[in-house]
N, CA, C and O atoms as a GROMACS GRO file, in nm:
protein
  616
    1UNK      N    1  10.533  10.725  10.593
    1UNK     CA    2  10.661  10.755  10.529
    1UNK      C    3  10.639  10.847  10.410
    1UNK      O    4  10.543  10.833  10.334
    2UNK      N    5  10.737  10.947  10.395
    2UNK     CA    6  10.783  11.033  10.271
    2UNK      C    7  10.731  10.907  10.152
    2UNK      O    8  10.694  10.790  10.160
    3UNK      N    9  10.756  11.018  10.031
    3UNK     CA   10  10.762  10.937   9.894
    3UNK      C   11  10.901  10.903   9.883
    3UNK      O   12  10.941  10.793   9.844
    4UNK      N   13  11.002  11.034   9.929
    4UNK     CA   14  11.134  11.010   9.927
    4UNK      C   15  11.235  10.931  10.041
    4UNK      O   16  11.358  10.924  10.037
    5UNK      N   17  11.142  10.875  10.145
    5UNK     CA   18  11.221  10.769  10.219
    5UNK      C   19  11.145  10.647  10.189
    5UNK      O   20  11.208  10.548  10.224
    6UNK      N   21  11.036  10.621  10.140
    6UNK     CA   22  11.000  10.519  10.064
    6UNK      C   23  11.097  10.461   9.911
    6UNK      O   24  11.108  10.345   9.870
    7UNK      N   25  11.159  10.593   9.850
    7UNK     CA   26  11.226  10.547   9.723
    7UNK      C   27  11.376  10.502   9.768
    7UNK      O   28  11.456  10.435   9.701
    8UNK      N   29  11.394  10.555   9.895
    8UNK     CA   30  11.540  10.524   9.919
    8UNK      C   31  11.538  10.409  10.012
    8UNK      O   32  11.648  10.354  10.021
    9UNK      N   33  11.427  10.349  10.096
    9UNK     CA   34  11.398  10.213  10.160
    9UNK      C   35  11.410  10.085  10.043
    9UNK      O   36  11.447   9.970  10.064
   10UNK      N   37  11.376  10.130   9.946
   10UNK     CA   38  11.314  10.060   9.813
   10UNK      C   39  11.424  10.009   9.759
   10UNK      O   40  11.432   9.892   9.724
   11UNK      N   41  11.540  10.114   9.746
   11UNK     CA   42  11.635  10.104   9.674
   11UNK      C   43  11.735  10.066   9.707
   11UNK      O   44  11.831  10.028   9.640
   12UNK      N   45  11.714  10.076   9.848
   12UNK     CA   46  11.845  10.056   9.950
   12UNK      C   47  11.794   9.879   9.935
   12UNK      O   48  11.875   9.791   9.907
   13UNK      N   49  11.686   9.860   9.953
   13UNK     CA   50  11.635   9.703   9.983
   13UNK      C   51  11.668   9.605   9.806
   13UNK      O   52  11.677   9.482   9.797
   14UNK      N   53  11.677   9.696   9.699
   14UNK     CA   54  11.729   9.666   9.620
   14UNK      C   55  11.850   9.612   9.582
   14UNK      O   56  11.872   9.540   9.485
   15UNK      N   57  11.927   9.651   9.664
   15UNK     CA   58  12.106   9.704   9.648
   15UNK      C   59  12.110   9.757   9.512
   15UNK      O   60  12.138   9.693   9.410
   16UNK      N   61  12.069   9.925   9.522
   16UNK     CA   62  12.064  10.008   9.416
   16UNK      C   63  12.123  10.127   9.444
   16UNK      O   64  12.102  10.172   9.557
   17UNK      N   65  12.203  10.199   9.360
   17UNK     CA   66  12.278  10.308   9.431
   17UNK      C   67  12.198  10.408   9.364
   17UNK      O   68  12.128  10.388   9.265
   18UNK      N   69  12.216  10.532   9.433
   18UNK     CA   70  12.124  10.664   9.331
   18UNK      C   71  12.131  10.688   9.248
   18UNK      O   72  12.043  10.737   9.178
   19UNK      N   73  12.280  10.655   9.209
   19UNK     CA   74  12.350  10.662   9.058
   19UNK      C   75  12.271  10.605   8.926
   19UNK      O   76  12.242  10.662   8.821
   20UNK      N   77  12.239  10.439   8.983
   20UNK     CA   78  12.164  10.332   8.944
   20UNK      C   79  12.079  10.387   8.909
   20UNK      O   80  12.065  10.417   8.791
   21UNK      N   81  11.973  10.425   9.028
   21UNK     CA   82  11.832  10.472   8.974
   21UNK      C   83  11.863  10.529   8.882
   21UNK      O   84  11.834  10.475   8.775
   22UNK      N   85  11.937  10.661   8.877
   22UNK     CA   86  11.873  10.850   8.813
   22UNK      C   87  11.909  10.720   8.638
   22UNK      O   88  11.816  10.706   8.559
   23UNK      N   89  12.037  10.651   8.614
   23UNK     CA   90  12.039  10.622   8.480
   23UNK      C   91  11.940  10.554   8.437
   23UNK      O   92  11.903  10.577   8.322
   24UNK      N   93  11.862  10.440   8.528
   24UNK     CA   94  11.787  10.386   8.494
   24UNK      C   95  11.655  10.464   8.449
   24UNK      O   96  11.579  10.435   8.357
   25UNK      N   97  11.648  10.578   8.544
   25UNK     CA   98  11.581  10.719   8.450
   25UNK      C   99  11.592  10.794   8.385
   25UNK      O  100  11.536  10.903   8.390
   26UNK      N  101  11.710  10.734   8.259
   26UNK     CA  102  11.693  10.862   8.196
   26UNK      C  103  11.792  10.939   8.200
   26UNK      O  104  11.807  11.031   8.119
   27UNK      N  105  11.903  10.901   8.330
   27UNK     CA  106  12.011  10.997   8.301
   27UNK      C  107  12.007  11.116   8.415
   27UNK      O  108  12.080  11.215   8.419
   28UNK      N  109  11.884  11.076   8.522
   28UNK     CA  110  11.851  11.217   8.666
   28UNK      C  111  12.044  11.218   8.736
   28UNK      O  112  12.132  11.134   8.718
   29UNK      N  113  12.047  11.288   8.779
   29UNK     CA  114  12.158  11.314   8.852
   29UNK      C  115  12.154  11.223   8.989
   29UNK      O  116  12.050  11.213   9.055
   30UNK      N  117  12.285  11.154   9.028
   30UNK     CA  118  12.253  11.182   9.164
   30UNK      C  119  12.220  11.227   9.298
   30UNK      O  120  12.210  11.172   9.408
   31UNK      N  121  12.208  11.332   9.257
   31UNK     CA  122  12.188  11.474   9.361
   31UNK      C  123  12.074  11.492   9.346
   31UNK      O  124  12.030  11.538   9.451
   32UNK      N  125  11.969  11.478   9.247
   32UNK     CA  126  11.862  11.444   9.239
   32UNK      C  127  11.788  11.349   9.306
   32UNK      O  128  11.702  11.379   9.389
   33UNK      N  129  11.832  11.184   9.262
   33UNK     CA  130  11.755  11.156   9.394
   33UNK      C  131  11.753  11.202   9.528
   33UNK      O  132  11.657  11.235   9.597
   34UNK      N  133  11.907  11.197   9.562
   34UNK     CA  134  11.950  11.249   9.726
   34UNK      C  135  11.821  11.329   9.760
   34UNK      O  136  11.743  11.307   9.853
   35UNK      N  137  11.816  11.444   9.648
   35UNK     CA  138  11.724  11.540   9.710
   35UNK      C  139  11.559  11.560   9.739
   35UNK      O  140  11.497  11.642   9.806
   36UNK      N  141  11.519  11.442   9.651
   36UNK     CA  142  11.422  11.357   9.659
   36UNK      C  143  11.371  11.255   9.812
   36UNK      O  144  11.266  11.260   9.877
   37UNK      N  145  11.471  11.184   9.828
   37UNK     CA  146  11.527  11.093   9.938
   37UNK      C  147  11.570  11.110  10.083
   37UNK      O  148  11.583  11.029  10.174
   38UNK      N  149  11.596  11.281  10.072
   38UNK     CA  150  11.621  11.367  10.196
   38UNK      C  151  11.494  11.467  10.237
   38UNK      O  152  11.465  11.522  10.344
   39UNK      N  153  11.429  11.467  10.100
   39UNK     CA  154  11.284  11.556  10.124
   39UNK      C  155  11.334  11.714  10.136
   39UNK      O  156  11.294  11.790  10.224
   40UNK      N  157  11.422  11.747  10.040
   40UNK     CA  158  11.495  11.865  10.063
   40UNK      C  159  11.421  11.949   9.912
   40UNK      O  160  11.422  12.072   9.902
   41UNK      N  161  11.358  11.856   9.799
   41UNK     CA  162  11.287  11.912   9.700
   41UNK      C  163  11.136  11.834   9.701
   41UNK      O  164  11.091  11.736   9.760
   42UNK      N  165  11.079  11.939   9.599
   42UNK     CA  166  10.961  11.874   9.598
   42UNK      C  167  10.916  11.699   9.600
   42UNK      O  168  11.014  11.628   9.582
   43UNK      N  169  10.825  11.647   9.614
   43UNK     CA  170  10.843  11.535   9.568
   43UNK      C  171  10.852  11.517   9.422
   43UNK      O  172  10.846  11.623   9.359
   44UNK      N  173  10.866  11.405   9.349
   44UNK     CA  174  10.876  11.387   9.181
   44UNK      C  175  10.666  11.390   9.179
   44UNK      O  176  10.574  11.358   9.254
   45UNK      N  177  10.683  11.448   9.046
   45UNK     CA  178  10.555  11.433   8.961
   45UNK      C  179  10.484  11.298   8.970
   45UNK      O  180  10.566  11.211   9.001
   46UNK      N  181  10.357  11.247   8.953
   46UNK     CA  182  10.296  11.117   8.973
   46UNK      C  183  10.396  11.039   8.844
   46UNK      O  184  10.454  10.931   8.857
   47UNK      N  185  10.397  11.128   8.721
   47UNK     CA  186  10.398  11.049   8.622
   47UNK      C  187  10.577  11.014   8.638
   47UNK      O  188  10.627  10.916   8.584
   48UNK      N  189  10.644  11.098   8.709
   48UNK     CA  190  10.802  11.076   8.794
   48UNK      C  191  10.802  10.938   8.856
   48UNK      O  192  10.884  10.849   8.834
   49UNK      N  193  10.687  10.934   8.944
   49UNK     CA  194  10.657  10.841   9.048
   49UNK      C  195  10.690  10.705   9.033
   49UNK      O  196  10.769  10.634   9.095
   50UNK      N  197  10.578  10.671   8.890
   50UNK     CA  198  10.550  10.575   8.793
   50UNK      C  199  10.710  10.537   8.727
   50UNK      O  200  10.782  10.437   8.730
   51UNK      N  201  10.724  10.682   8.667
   51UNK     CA  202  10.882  10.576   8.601
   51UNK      C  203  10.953  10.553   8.721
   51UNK      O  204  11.016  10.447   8.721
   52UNK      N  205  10.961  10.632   8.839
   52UNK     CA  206  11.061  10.556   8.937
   52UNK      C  207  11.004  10.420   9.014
   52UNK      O  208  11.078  10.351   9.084
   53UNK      N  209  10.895  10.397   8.999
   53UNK     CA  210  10.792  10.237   9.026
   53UNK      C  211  10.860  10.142   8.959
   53UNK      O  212  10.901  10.036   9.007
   54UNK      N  213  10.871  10.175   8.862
   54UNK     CA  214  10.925  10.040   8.695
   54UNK      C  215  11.048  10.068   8.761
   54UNK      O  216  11.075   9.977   8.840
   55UNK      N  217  11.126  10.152   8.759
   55UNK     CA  218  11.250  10.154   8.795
   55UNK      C  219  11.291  10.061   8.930
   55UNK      O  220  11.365   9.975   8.881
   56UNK      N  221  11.285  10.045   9.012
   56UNK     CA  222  11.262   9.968   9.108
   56UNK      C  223  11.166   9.819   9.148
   56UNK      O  224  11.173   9.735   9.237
   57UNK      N  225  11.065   9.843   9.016
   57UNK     CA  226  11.028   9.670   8.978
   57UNK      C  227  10.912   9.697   9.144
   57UNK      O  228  10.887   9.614   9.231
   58UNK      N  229  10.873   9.813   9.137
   58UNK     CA  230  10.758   9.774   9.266
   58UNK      C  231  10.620   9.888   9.205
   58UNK      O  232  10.645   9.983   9.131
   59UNK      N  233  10.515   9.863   9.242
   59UNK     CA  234  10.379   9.921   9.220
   59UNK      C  235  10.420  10.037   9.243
   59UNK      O  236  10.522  10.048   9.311
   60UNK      N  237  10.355  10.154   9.194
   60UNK     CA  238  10.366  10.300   9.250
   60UNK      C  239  10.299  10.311   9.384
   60UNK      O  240  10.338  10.402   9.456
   61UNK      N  241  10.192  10.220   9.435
   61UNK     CA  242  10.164  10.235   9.569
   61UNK      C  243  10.253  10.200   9.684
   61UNK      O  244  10.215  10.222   9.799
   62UNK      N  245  10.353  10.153   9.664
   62UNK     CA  246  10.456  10.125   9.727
   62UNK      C  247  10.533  10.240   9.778
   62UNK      O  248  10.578  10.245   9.893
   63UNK      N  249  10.553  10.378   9.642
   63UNK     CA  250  10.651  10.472   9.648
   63UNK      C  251  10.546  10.592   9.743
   63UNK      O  252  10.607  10.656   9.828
   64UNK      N  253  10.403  10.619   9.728
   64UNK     CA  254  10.319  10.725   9.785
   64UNK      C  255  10.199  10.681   9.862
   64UNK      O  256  10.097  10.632   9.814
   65UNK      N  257  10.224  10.704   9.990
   65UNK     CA  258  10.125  10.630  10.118
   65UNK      C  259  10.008  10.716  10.074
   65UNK      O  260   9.906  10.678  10.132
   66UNK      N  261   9.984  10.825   9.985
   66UNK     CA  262   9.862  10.868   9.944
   66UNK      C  263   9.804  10.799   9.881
   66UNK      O  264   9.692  10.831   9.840
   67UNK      N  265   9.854  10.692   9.854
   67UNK     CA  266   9.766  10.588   9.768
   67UNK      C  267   9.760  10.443   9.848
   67UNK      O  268   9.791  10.329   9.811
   68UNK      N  269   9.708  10.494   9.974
   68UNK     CA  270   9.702  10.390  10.076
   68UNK      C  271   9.631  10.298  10.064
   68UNK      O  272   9.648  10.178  10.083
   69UNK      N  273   9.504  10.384  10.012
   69UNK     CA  274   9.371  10.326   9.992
   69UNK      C  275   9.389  10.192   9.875
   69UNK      O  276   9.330  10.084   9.879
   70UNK      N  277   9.467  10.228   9.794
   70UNK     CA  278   9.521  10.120   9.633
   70UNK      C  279   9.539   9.982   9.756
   70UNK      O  280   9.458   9.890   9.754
   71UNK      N  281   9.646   9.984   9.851
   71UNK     CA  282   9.704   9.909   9.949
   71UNK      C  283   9.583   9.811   9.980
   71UNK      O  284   9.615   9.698  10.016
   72UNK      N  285   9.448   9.839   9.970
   72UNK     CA  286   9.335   9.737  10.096
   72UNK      C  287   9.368   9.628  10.041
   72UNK      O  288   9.425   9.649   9.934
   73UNK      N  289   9.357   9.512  10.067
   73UNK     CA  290   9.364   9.362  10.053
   73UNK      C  291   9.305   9.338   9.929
   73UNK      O  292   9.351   9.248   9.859
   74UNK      N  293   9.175   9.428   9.875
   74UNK     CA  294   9.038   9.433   9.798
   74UNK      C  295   9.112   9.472   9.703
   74UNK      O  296   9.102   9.392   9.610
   75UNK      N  297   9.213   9.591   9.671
   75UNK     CA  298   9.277   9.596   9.516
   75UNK      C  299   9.383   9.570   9.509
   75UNK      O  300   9.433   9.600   9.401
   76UNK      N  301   9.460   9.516   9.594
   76UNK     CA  302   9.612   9.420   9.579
   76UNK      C  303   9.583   9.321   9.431
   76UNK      O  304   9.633   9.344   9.321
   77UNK      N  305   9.505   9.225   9.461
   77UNK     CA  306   9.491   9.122   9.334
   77UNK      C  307   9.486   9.212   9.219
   77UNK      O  308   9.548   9.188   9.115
   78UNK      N  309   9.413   9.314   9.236
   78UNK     CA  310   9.368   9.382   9.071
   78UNK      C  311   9.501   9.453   9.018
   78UNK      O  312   9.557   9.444   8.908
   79UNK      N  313   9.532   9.525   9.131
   79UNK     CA  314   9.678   9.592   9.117
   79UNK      C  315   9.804   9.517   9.039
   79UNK      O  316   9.880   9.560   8.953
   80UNK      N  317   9.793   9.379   9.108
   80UNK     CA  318   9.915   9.322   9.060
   80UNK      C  319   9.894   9.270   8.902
   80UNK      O  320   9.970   9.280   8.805
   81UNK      N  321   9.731   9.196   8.919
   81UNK     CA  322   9.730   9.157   8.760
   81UNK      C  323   9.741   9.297   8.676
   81UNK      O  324   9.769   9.280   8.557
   82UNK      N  325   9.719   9.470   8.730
   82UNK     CA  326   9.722   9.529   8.609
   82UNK      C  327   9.865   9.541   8.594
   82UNK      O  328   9.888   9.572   8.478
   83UNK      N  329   9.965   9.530   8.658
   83UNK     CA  330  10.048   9.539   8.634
   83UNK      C  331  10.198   9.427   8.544
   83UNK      O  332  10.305   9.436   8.483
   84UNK      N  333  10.060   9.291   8.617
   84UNK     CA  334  10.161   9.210   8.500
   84UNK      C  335  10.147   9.191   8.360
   84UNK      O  336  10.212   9.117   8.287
   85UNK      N  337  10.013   9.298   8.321
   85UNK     CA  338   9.965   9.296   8.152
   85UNK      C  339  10.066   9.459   8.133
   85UNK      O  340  10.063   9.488   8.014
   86UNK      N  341  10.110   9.517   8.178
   86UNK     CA  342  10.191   9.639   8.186
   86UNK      C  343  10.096   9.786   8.224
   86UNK      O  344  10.105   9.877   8.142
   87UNK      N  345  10.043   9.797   8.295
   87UNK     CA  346   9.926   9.851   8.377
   87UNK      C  347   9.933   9.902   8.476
   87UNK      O  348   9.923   9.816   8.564
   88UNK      N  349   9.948  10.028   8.527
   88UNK     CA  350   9.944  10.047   8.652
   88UNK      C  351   9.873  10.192   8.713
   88UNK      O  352   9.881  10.300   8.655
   89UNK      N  353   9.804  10.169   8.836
   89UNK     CA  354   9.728  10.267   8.908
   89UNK      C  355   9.791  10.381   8.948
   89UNK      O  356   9.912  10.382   8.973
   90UNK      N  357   9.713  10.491   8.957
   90UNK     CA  358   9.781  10.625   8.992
   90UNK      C  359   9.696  10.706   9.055
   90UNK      O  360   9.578  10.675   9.037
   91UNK      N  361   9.716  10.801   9.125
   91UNK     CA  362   9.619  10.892   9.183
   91UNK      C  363   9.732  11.043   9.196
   91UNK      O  364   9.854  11.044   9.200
   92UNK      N  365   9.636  11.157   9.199
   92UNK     CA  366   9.733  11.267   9.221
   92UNK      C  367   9.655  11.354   9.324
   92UNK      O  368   9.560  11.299   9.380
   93UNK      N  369   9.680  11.471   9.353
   93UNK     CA  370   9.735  11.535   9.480
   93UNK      C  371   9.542  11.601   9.454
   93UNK      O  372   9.484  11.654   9.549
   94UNK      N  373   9.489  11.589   9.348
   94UNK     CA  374   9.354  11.649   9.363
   94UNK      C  375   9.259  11.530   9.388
   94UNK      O  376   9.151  11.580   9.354
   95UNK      N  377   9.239  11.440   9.417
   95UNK     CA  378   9.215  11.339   9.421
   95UNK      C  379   9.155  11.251   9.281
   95UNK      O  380   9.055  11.182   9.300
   96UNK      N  381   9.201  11.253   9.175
   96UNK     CA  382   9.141  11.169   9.085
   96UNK      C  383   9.238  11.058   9.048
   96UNK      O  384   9.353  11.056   9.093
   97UNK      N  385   9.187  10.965   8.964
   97UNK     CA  386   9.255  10.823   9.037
   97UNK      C  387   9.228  10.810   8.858
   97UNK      O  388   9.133  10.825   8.780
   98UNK      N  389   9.442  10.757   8.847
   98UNK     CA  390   9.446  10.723   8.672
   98UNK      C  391   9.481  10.562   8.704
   98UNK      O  392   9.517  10.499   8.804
   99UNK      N  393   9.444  10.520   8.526
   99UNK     CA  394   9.474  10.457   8.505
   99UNK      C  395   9.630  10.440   8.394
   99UNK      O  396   9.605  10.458   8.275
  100UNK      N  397   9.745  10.416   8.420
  100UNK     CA  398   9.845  10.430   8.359
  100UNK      C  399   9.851  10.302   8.212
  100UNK      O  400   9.898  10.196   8.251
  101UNK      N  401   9.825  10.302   8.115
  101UNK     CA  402   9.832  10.228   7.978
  101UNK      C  403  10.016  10.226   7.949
  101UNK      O  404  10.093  10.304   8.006
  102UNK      N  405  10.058  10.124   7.853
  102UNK     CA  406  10.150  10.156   7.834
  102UNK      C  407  10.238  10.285   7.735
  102UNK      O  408  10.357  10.303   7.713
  103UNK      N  409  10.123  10.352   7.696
  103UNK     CA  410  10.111  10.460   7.570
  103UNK      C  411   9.990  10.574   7.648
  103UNK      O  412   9.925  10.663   7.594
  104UNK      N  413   9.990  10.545   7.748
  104UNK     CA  414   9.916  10.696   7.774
  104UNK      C  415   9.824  10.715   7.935
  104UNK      O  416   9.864  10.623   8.006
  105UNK      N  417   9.726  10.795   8.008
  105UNK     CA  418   9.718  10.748   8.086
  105UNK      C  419   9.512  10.801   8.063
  105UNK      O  420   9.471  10.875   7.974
  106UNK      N  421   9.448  10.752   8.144
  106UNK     CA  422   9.331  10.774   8.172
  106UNK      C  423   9.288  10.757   8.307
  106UNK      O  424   9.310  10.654   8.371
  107UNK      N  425   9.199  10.902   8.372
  107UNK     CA  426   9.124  10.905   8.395
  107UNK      C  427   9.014  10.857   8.442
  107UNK      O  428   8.911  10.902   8.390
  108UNK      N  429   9.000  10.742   8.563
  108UNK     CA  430   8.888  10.672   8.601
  108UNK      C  431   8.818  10.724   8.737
  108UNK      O  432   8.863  10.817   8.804
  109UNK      N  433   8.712  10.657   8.765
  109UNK     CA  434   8.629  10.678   8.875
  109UNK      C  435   8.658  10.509   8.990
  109UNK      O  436   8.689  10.400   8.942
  110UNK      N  437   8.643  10.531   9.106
  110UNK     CA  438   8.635  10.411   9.197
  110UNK      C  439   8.549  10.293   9.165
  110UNK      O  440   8.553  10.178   9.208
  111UNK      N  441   8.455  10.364   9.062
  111UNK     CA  442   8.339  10.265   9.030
  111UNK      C  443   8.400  10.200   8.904
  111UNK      O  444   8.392  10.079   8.888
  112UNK      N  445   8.470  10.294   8.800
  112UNK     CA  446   8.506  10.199   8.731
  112UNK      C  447   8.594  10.087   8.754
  112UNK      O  448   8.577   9.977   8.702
  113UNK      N  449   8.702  10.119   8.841
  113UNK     CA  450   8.812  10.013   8.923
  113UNK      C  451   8.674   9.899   8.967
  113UNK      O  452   8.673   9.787   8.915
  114UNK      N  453   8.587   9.930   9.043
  114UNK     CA  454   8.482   9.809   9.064
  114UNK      C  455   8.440   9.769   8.983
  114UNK      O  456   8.392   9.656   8.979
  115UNK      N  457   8.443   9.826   8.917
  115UNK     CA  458   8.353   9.689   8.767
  115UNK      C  459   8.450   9.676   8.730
  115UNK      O  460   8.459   9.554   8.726
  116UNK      N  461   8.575   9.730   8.683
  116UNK     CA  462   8.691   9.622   8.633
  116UNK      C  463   8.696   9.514   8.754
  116UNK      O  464   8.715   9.405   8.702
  117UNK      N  465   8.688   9.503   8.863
  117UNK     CA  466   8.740   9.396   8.958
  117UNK      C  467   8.582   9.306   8.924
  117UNK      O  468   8.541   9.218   8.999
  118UNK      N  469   8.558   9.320   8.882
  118UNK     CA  470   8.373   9.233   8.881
  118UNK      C  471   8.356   9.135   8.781
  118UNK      O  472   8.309   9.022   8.766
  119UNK      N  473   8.442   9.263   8.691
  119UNK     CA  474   8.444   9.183   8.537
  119UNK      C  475   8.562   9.107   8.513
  119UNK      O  476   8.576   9.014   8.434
  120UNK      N  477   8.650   9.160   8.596
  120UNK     CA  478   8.813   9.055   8.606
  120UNK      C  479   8.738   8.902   8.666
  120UNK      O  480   8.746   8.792   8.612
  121UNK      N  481   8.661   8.939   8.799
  121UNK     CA  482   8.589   8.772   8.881
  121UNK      C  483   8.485   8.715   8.772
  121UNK      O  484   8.468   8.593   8.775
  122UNK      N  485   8.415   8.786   8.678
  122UNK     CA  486   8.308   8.716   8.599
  122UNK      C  487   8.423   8.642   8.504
  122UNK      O  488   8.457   8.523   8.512
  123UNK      N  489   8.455   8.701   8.448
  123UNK     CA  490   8.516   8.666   8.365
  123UNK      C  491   8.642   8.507   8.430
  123UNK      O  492   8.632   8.402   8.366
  124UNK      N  493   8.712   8.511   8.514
  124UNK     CA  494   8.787   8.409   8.572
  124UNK      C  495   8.653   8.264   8.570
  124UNK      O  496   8.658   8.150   8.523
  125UNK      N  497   8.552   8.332   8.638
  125UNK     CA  498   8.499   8.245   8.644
  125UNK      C  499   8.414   8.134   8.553
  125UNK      O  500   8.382   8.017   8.578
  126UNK      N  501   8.393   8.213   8.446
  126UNK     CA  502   8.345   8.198   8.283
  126UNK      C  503   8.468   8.098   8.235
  126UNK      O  504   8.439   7.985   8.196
  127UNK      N  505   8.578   8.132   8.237
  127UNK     CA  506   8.733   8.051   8.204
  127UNK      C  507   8.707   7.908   8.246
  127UNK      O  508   8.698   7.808   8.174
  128UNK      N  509   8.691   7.923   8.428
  128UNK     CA  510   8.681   7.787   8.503
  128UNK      C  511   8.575   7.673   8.424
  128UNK      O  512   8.592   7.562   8.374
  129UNK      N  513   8.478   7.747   8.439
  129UNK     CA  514   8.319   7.632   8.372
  129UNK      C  515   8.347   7.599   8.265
  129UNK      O  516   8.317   7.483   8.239
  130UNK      N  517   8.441   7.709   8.114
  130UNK     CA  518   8.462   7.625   8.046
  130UNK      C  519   8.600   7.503   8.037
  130UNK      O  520   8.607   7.405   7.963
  131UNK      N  521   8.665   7.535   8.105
  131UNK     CA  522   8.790   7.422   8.135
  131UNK      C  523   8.672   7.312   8.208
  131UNK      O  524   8.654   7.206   8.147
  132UNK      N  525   8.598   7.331   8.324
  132UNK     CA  526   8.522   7.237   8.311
  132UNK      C  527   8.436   7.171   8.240
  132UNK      O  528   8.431   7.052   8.268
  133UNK      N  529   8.365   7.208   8.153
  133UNK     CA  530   8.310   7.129   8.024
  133UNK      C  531   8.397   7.119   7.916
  133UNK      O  532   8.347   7.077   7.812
  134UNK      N  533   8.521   7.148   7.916
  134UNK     CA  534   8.606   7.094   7.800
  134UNK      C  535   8.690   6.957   7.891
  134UNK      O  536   8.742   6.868   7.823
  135UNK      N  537   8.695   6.953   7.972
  135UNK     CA  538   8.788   6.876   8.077
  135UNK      C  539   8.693   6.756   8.145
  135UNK      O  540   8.747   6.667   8.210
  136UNK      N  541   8.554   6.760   8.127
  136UNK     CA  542   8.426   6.704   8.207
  136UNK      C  543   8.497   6.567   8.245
  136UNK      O  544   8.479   6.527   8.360
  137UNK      N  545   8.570   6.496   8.166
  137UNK     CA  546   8.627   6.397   8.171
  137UNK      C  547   8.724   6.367   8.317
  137UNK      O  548   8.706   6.273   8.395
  138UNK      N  549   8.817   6.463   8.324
  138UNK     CA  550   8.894   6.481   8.447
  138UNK      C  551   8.847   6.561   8.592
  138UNK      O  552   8.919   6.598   8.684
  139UNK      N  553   8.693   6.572   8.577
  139UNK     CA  554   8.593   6.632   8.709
  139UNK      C  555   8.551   6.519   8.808
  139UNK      O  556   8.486   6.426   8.760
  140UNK      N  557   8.577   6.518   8.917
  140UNK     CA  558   8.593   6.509   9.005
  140UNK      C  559   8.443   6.530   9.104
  140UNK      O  560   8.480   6.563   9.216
  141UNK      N  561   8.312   6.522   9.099
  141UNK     CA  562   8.225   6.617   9.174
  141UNK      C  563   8.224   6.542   9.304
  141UNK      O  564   8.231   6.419   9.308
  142UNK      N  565   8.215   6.632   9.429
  142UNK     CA  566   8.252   6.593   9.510
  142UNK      C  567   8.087   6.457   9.579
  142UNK      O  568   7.973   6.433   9.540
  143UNK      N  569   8.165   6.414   9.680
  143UNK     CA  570   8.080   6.304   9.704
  143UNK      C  571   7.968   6.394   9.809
  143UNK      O  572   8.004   6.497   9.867
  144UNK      N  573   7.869   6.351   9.818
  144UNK     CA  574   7.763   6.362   9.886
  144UNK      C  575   7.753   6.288  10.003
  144UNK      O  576   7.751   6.166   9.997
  145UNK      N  577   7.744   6.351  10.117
  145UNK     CA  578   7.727   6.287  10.240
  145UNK      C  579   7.636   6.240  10.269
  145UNK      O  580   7.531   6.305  10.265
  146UNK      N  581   7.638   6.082  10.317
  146UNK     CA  582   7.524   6.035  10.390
  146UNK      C  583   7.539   6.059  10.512
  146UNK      O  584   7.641   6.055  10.580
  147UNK      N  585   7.368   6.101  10.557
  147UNK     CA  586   7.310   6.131  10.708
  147UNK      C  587   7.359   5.987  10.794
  147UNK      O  588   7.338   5.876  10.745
  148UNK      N  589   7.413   6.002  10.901
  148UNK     CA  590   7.409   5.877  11.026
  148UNK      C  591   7.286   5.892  11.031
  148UNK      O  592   7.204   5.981  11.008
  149UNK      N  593   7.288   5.724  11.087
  149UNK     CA  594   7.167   5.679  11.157
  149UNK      C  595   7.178   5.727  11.244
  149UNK      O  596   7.295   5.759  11.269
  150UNK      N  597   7.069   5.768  11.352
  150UNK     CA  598   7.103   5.752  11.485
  150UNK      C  599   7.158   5.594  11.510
  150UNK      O  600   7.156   5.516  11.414
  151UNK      N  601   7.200   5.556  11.622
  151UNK     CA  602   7.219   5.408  11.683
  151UNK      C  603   7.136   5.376  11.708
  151UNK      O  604   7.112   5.262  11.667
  152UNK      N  605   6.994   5.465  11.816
  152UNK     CA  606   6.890   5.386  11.871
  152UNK      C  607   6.770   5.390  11.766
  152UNK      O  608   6.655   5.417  11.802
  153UNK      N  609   6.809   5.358  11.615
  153UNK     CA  610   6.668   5.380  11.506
  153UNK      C  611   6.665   5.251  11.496
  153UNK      O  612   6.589   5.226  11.402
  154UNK      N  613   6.706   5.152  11.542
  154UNK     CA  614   6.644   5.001  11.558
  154UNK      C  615   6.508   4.955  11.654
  154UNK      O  616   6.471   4.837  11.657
   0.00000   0.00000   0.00000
């Protein structure tokens, strides 16, 4: 799918009129999206993309199948937590892959997205052990299985 039948699937699945959007941006025209939505103008700018993402309350990978790759199962989790600290992923038409801040954007590599996802799991997991030694009280360790006899060890 288009970027612009993705924004109008989005919006339509919203119950959002074009009107809706363009104010919620800022004041775009309606004829603007239309023309967006019909693929009759360029697509919008990444950083377009992004405010029309927030605008619609969905990831920017949602609005551009060029960012399919964002989609694997592997950065869904990372995606969503960057986005519920106000965070969100971007990529543009040369292939370099931003990171969107709420005040500005940067510039990353695939490797850094992997060590953020490394250091997001070290870190969760650092959290857990200490809720478990602050909590030791309410742990639970699981029971240890005893081996059967055979029957015929008599």
């Amino acid at each position: 799918m288009t970027i612009g039948e993705n924004i109008k699937r989005i919006r339509k699945a919203k119950n959002m009129t074009q009107k809706e959007l363009g104010e919620k941006l800022g004041g775009l025209s309606q004829q603007q999206i239309g023309r967006w939505e019909n693929n009759t103008d360029q697509n919008p700018k990444l950083e377009t993309q992004i405010r029309i993402a927030n605008a619609l309350g969905v990831p920017v990978s949602h609005l551009n199948d060029t960012l399919g790759w964002l989609k694997e199962p592997e950065y869904m989790p990372l995606e969503k937590n960057l986005e519920r600290i106000g965070f969100t992923l971007g990529h543009d038409d040369d292939g370099f892959l931003w990171l969107h801040y709420p005040d500005g954007t940067l510039e990353i590599s695939i490797d850094d997205l992997s060590s953020l996802e490394d250091d997001m799991d070290s870190y969760l997991r650092f959290k857990l052990e200490e809720f478990r030694r602050k909590r030791s009280e309410d742990f639970r360790p699981k029971k240890k299985k005893t081996p059967e006899r055979p029957k015929d060890a008599f």
